[in-house]
N, C-alpha and C positions, 0 to 999 in steps of 0.2 A: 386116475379117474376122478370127476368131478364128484365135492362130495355130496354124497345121496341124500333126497328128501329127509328122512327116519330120521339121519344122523342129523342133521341141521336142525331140524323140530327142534330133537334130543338138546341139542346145544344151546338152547335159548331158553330151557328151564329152569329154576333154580336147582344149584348141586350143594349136597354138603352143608354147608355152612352160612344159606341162604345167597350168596354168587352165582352169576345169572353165566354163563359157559359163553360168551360172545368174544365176535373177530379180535375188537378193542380192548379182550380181558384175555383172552388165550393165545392170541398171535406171536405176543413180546415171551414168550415163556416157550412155546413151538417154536421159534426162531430160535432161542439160547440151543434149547435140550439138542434139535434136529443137528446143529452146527457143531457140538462135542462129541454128537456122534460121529458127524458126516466125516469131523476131523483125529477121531480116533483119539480126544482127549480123555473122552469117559467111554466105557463098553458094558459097563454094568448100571442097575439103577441105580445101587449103594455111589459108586460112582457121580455118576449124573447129580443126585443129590448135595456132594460134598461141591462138585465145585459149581453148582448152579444156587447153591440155597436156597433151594426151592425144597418144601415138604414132601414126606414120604406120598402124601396122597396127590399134590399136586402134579410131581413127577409121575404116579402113574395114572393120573387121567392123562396127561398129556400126552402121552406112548403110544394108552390105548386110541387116542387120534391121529396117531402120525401113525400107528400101526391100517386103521381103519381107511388110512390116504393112499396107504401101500409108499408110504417113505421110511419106513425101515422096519429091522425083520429082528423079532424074541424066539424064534425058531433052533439056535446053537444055544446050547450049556457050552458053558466055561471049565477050569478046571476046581475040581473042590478044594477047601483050606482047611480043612477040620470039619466043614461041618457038610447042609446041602450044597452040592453045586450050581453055581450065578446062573443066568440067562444072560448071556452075552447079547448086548442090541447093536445089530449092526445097521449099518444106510444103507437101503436097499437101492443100491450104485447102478444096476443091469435093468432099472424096470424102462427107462428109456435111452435113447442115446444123443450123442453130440457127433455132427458132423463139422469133420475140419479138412482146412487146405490151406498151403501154403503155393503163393504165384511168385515166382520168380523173374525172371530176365529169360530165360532158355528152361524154366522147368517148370510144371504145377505139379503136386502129393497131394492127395485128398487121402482122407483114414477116418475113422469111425473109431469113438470112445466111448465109455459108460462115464454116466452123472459125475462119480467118482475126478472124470480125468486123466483115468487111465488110456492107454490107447489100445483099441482092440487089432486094429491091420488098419494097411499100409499101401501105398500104390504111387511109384511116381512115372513119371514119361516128357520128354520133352515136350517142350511151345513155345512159343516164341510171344512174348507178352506185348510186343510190338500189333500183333494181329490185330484184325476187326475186333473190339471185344464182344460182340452178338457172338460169335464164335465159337472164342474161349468160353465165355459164360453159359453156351450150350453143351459144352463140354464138360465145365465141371458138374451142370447138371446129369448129364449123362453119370457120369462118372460118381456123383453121388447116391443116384438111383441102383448102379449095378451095385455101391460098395454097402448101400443097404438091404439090397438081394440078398445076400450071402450072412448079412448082420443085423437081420432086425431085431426090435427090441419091441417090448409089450405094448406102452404105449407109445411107439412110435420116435421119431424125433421133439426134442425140448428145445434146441438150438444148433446156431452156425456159428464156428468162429474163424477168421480166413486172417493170413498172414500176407503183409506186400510190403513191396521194397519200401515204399517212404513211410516218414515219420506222419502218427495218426495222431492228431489232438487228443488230449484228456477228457474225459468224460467225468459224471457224476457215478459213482457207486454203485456198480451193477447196473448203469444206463444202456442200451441198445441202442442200433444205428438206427438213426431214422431218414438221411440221406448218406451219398455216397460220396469220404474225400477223398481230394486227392491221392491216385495209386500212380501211375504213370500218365506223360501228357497224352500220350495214345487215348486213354480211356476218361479225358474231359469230357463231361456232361453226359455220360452215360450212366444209366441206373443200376450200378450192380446191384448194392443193397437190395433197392427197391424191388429189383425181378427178383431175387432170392427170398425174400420175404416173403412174396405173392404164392414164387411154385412152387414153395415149403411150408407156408402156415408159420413160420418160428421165427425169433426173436435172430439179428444179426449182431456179431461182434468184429472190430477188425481192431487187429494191432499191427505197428511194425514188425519186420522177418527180426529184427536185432532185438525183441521184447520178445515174441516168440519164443524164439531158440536163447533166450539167457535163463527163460520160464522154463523149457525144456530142460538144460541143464541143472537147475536146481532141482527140479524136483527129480528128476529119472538119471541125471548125469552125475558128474563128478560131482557137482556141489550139492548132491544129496548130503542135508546135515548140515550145511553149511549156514553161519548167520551174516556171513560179508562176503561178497565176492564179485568179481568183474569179469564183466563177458565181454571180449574182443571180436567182431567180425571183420576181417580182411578181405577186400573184394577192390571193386571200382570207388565201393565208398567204405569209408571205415569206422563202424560206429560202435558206441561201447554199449553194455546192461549194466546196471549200478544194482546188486541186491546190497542192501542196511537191516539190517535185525532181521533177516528173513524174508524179508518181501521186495518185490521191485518197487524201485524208485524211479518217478516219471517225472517228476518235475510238474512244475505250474499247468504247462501243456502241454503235456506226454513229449517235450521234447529235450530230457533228459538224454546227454551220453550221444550229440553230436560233437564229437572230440575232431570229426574229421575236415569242419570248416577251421581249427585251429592253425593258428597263421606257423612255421616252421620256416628253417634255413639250413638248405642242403646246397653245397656249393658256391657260397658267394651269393643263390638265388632262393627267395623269399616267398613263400606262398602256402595256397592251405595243406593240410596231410594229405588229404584227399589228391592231389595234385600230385607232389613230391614222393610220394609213397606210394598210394592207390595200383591198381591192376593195370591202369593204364598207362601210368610212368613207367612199368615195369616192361608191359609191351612197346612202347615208343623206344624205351632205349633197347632195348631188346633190338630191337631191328635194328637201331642205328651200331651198334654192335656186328651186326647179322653183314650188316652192307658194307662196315668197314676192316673188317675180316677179324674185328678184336676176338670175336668168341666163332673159332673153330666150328664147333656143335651145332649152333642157330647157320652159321651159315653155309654148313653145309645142308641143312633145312630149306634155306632159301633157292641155294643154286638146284635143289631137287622139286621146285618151286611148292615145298610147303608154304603154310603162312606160319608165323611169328607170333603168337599169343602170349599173354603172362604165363603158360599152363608150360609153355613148351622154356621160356626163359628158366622158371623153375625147374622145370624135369632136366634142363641142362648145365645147371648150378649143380644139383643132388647128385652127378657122375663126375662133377669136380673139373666143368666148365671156368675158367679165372673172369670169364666177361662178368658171366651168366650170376657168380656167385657174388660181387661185388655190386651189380644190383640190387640183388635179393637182400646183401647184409644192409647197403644204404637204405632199404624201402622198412626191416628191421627195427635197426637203429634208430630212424626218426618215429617209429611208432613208441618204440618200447621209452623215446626220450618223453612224450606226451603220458603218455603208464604211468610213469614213473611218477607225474607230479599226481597225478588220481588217485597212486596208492599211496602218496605219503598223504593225503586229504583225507583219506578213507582205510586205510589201513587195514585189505583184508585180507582173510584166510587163503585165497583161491583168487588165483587170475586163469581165464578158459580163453584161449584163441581157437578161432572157427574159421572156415572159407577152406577152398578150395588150396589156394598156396600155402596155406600153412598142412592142410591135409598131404602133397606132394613134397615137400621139402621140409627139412632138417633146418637151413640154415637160417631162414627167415625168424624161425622161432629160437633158435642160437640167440640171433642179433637182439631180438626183444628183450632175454633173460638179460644178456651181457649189458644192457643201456637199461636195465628196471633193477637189475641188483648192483647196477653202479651208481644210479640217480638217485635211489633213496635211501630213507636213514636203516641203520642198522637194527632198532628195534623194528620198522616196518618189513623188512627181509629177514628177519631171523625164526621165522618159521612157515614165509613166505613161499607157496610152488606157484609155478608156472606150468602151464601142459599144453597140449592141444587136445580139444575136443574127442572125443569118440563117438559120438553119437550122429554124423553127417547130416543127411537129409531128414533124419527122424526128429532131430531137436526143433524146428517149428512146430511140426505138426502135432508133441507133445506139448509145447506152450502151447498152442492156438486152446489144445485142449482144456487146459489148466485155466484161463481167462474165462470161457464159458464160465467154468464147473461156481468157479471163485464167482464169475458175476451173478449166476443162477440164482446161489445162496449167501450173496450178501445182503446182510440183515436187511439194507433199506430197501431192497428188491425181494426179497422171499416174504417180507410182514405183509405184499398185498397180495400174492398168491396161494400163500401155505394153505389156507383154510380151504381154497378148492380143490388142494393138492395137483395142480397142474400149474404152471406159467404161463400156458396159453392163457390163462384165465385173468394173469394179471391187468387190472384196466388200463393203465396206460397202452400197453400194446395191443390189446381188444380194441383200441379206439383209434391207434396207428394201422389196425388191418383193415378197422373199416373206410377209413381216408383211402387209403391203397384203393380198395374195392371200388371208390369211386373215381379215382381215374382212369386215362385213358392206357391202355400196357404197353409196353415197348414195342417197338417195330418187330417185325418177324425176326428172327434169328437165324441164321444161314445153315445148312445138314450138318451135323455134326462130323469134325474131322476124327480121321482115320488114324489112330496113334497103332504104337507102339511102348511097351513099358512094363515095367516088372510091380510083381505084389510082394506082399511078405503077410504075417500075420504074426500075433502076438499075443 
């Protein structure tokens, strides 16, 4: 809630020690406090104090304003030590929510999370990303609407963060979109940001699905805990997550951990991974396989005129296909040869392969181990795993969330909002709605299509 007359008055008095309680004297101090909360470094005041060094009083004026904002809650006691029991201060995570989605190629998941980042539920259903996007983007709206039916939050939505196949430029520190890049050539010059902004009132975020889900995986996946780790996505294109000390690393312009333009040689023939490896070398030979009778399995697929996808090459490797499986370890191989020079660069705890073919078969992620514990030095493998993912379709939509929550309350983004205790409120984006308000809105949008698709909840 916006904060109240009383209390703003209040704030511009002298307190204490003749300090006058203003944006430019309480902001930097609300920023620290809220953020050890928000991140569970401190939970007590005694806490708060030691690693903010900030004074007994000044920590609790500042509480009592993050309390009065409704951004966090002295409501639980702790456990006693000897003497009275603490007042645990927690981030009140649930007072509004983030809506997220991840678009795919053949799929969108929209889900609803609290401040926190967490994810409350879940929803995915085919589409086809090729479509009209007035469409699609009536659809997610639809679909954000229903998954807030079921999940509101007090005040409302704070933000969007949506995940798509390509690579999204770097931004500034908790910057919001204020146009829309490049997601697929389908959706050139169309405003997705810009309408989601308008029929939401909230701040937009976008990242790549490969920044998404390596976000996902660290914080809710296997690399929970983790301070280094590489996230592998195998598909049509193959692109890496770099975490270092804990955080992802984007590079200059968020376009860290394109591993899959890297030039390779598989047979005599020279070209990038993406190529030689990717989903779709897997399906080309697949078929060529399929029609020259090398793999039994696919071709009897064919003469029953299925089609030949990478989905079916793999599921006919994992029954001990010899075509089938000699793809899969060359498409492997040449990944796990490219791995292999990133973990000796980086050295970490955890490498995560994700996609579809590694979720299906055994061997492809065999062939990565066998060419990443061959390629590199022995201290960088000697405590080195390898896995595949667990988390499928959930690991975007758990990143998407986690980029919100992170950009909401990074310091350079929450010092111009904190004091009204909303983001709406922040000016730069008060002053991108009003721009919005003055143009003319996107073309009508076509009836929303008629899916099918499962939920879950969390």
């Amino acid at each position: 809630m916006p904060i109240s007359a009383p209390l703003h008055a209040e704030s511009l008095r002298p307190r204490g020690r003749g300090r006058p309680r203003t944006v430019e004297t309480a902001a930097p101090s609300l920023v620290e406090l809220l953020n050890l909360v928000r991140s569970e470094t401190a939970t007590t005041r005694q806490e708060l104090e030691r690693h903010s060094d900030l004074g007994r009083a000044v920590v609790a004026d500042r509480l009592t304003m993050l309390s009065d904002l409704g951004l966090v809650d002295e409501s639980e006691l702790g456990t006693a030590t000897g003497g009275r029991a603490p007042r645990l201060v927690r981030f009140a995570a649930r007072r509004a929510a983030i809506l997220v989605a991840t678009l795919d190629q053949t799929a969108i998941g929209v889900g609803v999370a609290d401040l926190s980042g967490t994810l409350l539920t879940e929803h995915h259903e085919a589409a086809d990303l090729t479509a009209p996007p007035d469409q699609l983007t009536e659809r997610l709206g639809a679909l954000f609407r229903w998954s807030l039916d079921r999940h509101a939050a007090a005040e409302g939505v704070w933000g969007i963060s949506l995940s798509v196949p390509g690579t999204v430029q770097g931004g500034a520190e908790g910057a919001f979109m204020t146009s829309t890049p490049p997601i697929v050539p389908a959706w050139d010059g169309y405003p997705l940001v810009e309408t989601l902004t308008q029929g939401f009132g909230v701040p937009v975020w976008i990242r790549s699905s490969v920044e998404t889900m390596t976000m996902g995986e660290l914080h809710a996946g296997a690399g929970l805990g983790q301070r280094t780790m590489l996230f592998i996505k195998v598909g049509r294109r193959i692109g890496a997550g770099i975490v270092c000390d804990g955080q992802l690393f984007r590079g200059a312009q968020g376009a860290a951990g394109l591993i899959g333009s890297l030039p390779v040689t598989s047979g005599g023939q020279t070209g990038s991974l993406d190529a030689l490896a990717g989903s779709d070398m897997i399906q080309r030979e697949g078929m060529a396989a399929a029609s020259d009778g090398r793999s039994p399995v696919l071709a009897d697929i064919l003469r029953r005129g299925g089609e030949i996808t990478a989905i079916e090459v793999s599921q006919a490797a994992q029954v001990g296909d010899p075509a089938a499986t000699a793809i899969l370890a060359t498409s492997g191989h040449l990944i796990g040869q490219v791995v292999a020079t990133l973990a000796n660069a980086l050295n970490p705890d955890l490498i995560v392969l994700s996609g579809s073919l590694v979720q299906t078969n055994d061997i492809l992620l065999a062939a990565v181990r066998e060419a990443v514990y061959g390629g590199s030095h022995p201290l960088v493998t000697r405590d080195l795993r390898i896995i595949r993912s667990q988390m499928g379709s959930s690991a975007g939509l758990v990143g998407a969330a986690r980029v919100a929550s992170e950009a909401l309350f990074a310091p350079s983004f929450l010092k111009e909002w904190v004091m009204q205790g909303r983001p709406l409120a922040h000016p730069a984006f008060a002053d991108f709605l009003g721009q919005l308000a003055k143009t003319p809105p996107p073309a009508p949008p076509m009836p929303p299509i008629t899916q099918t698709g499962k939920e879950s909840q969390t």
